[in-house]
C-alpha positions as CSV (number, residue, x, y, z in Angstrom):
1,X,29.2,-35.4,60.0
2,X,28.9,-37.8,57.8
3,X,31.3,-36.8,54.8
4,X,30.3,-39.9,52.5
5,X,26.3,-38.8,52.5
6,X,27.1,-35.0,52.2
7,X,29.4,-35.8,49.1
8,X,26.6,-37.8,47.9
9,X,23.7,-35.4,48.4
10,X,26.4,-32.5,46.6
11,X,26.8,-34.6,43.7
12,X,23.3,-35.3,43.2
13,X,22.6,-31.5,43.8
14,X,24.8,-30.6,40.8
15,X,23.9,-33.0,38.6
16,X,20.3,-32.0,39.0
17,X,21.6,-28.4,38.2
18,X,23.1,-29.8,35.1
19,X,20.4,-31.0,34.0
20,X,18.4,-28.2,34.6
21,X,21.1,-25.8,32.6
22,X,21.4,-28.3,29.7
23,X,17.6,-28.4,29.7
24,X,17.4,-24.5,29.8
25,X,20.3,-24.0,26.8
26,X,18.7,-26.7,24.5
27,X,15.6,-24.8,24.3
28,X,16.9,-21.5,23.7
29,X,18.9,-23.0,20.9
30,X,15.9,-24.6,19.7
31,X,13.9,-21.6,20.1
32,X,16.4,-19.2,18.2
33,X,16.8,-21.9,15.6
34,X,13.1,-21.9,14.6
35,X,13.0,-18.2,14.7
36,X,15.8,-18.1,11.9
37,X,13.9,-20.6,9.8
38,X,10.9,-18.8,10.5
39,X,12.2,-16.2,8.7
40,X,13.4,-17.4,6.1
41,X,10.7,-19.8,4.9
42,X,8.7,-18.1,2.6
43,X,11.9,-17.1,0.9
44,X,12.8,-20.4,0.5
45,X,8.8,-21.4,-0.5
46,X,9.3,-18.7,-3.2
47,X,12.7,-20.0,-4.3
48,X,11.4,-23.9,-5.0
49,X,8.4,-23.1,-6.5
50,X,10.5,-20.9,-9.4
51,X,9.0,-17.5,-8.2
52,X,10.7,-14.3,-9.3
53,X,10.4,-11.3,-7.1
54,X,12.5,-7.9,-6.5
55,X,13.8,-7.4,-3.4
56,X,11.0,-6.4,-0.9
57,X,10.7,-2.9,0.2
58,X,12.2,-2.0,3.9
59,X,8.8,-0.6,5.7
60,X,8.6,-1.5,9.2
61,X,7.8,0.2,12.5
62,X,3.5,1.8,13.7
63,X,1.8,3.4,11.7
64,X,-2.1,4.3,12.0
65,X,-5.6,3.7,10.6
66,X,-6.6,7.4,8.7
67,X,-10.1,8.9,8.5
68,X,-10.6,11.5,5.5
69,X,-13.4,13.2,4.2
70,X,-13.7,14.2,0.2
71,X,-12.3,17.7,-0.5
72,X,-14.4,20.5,-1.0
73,X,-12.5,22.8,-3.5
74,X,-13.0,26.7,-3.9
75,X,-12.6,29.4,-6.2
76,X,-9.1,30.3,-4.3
77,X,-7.8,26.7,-4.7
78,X,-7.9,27.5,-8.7
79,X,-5.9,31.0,-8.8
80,X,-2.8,30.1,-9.8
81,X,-3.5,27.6,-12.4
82,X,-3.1,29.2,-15.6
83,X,-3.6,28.5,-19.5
84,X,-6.8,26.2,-18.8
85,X,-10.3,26.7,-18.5
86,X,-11.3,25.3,-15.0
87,X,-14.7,24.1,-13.3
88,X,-15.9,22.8,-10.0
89,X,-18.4,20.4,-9.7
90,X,-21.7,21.0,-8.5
91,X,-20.9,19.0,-5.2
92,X,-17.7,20.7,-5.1
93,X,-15.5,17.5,-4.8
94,X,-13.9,17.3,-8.3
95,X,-12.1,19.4,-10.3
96,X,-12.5,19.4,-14.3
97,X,-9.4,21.5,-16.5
98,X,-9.8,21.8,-20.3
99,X,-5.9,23.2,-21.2
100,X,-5.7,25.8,-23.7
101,X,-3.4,24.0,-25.9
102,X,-2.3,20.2,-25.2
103,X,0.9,20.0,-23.3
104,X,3.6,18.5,-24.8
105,X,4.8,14.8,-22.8
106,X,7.1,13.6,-25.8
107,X,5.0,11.1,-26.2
108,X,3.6,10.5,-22.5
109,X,7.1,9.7,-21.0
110,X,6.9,10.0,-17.1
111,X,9.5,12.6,-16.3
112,X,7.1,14.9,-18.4
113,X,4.1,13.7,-17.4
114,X,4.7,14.4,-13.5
115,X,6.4,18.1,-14.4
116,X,2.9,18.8,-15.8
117,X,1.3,18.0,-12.8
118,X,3.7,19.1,-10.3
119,X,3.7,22.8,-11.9
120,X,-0.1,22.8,-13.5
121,X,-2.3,20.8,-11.1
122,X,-3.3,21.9,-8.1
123,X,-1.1,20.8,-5.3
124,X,0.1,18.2,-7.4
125,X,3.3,17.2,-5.5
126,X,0.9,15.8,-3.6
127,X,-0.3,13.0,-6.2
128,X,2.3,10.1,-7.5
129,X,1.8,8.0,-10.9
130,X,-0.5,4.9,-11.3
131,X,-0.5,4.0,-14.6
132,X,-1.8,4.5,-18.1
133,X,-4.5,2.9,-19.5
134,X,-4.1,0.3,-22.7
135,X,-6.2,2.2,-25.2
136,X,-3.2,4.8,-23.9
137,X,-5.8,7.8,-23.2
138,X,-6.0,8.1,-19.9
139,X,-2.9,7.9,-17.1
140,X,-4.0,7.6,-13.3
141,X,-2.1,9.1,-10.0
142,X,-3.7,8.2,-6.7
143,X,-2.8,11.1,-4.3
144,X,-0.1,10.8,-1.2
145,X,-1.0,10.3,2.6
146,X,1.6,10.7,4.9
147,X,3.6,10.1,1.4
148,X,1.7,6.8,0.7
149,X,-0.6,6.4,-2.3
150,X,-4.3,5.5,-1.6
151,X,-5.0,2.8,-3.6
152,X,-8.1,2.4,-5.7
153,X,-9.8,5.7,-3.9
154,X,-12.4,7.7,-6.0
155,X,-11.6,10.6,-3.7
156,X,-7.9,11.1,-4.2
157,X,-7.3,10.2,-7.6
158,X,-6.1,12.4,-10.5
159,X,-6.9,11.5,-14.5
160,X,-5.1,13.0,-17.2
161,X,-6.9,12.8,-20.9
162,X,-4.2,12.1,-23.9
163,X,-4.9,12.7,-27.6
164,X,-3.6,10.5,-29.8
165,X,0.1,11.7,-30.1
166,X,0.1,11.2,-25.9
167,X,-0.1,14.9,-25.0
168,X,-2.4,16.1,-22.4
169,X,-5.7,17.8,-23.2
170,X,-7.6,17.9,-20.2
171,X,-7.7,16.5,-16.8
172,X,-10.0,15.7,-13.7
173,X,-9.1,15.8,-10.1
174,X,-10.5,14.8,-6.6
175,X,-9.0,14.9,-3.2
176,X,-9.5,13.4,0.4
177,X,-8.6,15.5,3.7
178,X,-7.4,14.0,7.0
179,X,-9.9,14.3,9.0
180,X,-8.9,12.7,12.5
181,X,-5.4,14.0,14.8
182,X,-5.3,11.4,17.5
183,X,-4.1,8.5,16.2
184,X,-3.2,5.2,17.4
185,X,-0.2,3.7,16.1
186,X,0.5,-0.2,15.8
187,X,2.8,-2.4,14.2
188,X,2.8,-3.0,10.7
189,X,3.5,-6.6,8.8
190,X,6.4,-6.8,6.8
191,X,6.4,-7.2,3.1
192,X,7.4,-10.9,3.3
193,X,4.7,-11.5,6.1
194,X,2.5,-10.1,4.3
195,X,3.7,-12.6,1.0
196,X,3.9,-15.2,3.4
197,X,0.0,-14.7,3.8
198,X,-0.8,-14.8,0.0
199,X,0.8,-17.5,-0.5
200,X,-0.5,-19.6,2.7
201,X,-4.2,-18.2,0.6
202,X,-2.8,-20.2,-2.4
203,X,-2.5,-16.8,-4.4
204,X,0.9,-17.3,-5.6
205,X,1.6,-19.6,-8.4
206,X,4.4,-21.9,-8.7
207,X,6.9,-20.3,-11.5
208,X,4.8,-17.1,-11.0
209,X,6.4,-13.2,-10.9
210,X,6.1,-11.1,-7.9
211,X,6.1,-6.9,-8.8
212,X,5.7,-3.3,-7.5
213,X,5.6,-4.4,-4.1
214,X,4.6,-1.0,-2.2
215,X,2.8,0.0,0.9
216,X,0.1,2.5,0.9
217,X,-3.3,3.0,2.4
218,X,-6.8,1.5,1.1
219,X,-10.3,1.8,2.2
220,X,-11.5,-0.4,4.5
221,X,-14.7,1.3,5.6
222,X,-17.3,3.9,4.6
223,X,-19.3,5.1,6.9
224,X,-23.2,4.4,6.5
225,X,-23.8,7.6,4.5
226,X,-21.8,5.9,1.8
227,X,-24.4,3.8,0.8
228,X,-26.8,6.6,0.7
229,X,-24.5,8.7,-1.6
230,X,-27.1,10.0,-3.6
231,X,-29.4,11.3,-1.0
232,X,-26.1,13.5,0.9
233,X,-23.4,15.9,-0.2
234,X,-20.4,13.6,-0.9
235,X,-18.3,15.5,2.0
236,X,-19.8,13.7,4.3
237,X,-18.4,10.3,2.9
238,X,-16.7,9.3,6.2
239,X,-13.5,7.0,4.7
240,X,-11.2,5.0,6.9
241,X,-7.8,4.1,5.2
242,X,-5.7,1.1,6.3
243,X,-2.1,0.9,5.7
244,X,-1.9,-2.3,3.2
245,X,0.7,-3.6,1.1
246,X,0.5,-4.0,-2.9
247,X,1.6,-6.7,-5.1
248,X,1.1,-7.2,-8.6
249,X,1.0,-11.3,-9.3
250,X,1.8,-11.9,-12.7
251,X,0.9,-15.7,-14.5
252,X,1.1,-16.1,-18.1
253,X,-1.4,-13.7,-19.5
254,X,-3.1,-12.6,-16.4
255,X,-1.9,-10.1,-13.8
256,X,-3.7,-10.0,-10.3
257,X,-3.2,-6.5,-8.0
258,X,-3.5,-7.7,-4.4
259,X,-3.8,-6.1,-1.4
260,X,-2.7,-7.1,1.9
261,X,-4.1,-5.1,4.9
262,X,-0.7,-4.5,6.8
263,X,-2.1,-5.0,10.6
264,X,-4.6,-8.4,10.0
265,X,-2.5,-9.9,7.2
266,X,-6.5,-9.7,5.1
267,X,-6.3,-10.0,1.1
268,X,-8.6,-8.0,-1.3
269,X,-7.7,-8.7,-5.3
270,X,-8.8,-7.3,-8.8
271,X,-7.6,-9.2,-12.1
272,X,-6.7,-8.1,-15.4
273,X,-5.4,-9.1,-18.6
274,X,-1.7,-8.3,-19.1
């Protein structure tokens, strides 16, 4: 044997292995090296450009498209609400409560506010606060899902009426029902992908304020009845609800509430004057 040519063909052996191990290790640095600044970027986007924001809520993990039909109260769903005069519509999807006397919010604060519809609206634990209009007459709750609000939904969406000291006088009420059991879960976007989208879309502002981040569900699709609402009974109003994250995107005088469908990383928007 030729011990010269075997320590040759050794050496070369290794050092190809060498190679092959360096090569290996440098791209799994590189690899876990982009995926750090890959999350961190749009924090450090937000950061130059002098945007404010709260820390983003924690919701992670699957979670499902909904289908929900309107509500179609009864008599029975009205029994044990008591010192109001109470109506169903003729459709039977909305509720309509005159109280006997106006209930006392100390001036709409929000602790009272929710005790009077936990205790005096029917299955309200099940609804969660909005807002209050600027006039100050009316205050919104969108009802709970799977303890998410729907956003923006016609269907599941509470209205208190305030006289002019703030106390409640009457109050309308509509509710959607689940209406599928099978479900198919999938991951959701987190809230800074789903920022990292808006701001890729050029919707937020440099020096800007981010708020309210919150995930909940909005419509994404009506079935075809929808558009011919006024020839069917509005229980047939087919609704699927996405999971979708809220913002509110404040600049100067104007605030914008966008959505951010949680699976497809898809932007819907309304604006407002602060």
């Amino acid at each position: 044997m030729d011990w010269s040519k075997t320590k040759t063909i050794f050496i070369a052996v290794f050092l190809v292995l060498d190679i092959f191990l360096a090569v290996m290790f440098f791209n799994k640095y590189s690899a876990s090296r982009f995926e750090v600044i890959k999350a961190t970027t749009i924090e450090q986007k937000l950061d130059e450009d002098g945007v404010k924001y709260e820390k983003m809520p924690a919701d992670s993990g699957e979670r499902s498209i909904i289908t929900a039909k309107p509500k179609i109260f009864s008599e029975n769903d009205l029994l044990f609400l008591t010192k109001q005069e109470l109506a169903i519509s003729s459709k039977g999807t909305k509720i309509a409560s005159v109280l006997d006397k106006p209930y006392d919010t100390d001036g709409a604060t929000r602790d009272k506010l929710n005790s009077f519809v936990k205790n005096n609206v029917y299955q309200g634990g099940e609804y969660s606060y909005w807002e209050r209009s600027q006039d100050g007459q009316t205050v919104t709750y969108y009802q709970k899902i799977e303890n998410k609000k729907l956003f923006e939904n016609a269907y599941g969406t509470l209205t208190l009426q305030l006289d002019d000291d703030g106390n409640i006088e009457e109050y309308s009420q509509t509710m959607l029902d689940s209406d599928d059991e099978d479900r198919n879960e999938e991951a959701i976007l987190p809230a800074l992908q789903a920022l990292d989208a808006l701001y890729k879309n050029g919707f937020i502002q440099p020096d800007s304020k981010i708020s309210d981040a919150e995930l909940g569900y909005y419509t994404v699709q009506l079935n075809e009845s929808q558009v011919l609402e006024s020839q069917v009974l509005e229980s047939q109003v087919l609704q699927v609800l996405s999971p979708t994250w809220y913002f509110q995107l404040e600049k100067g005088d104007i605030t914008e509430e966008v959505y951010v469908n949680a699976f497809d990383g898809s932007i819907y928007q309304t604006e407002k004057e602060s």
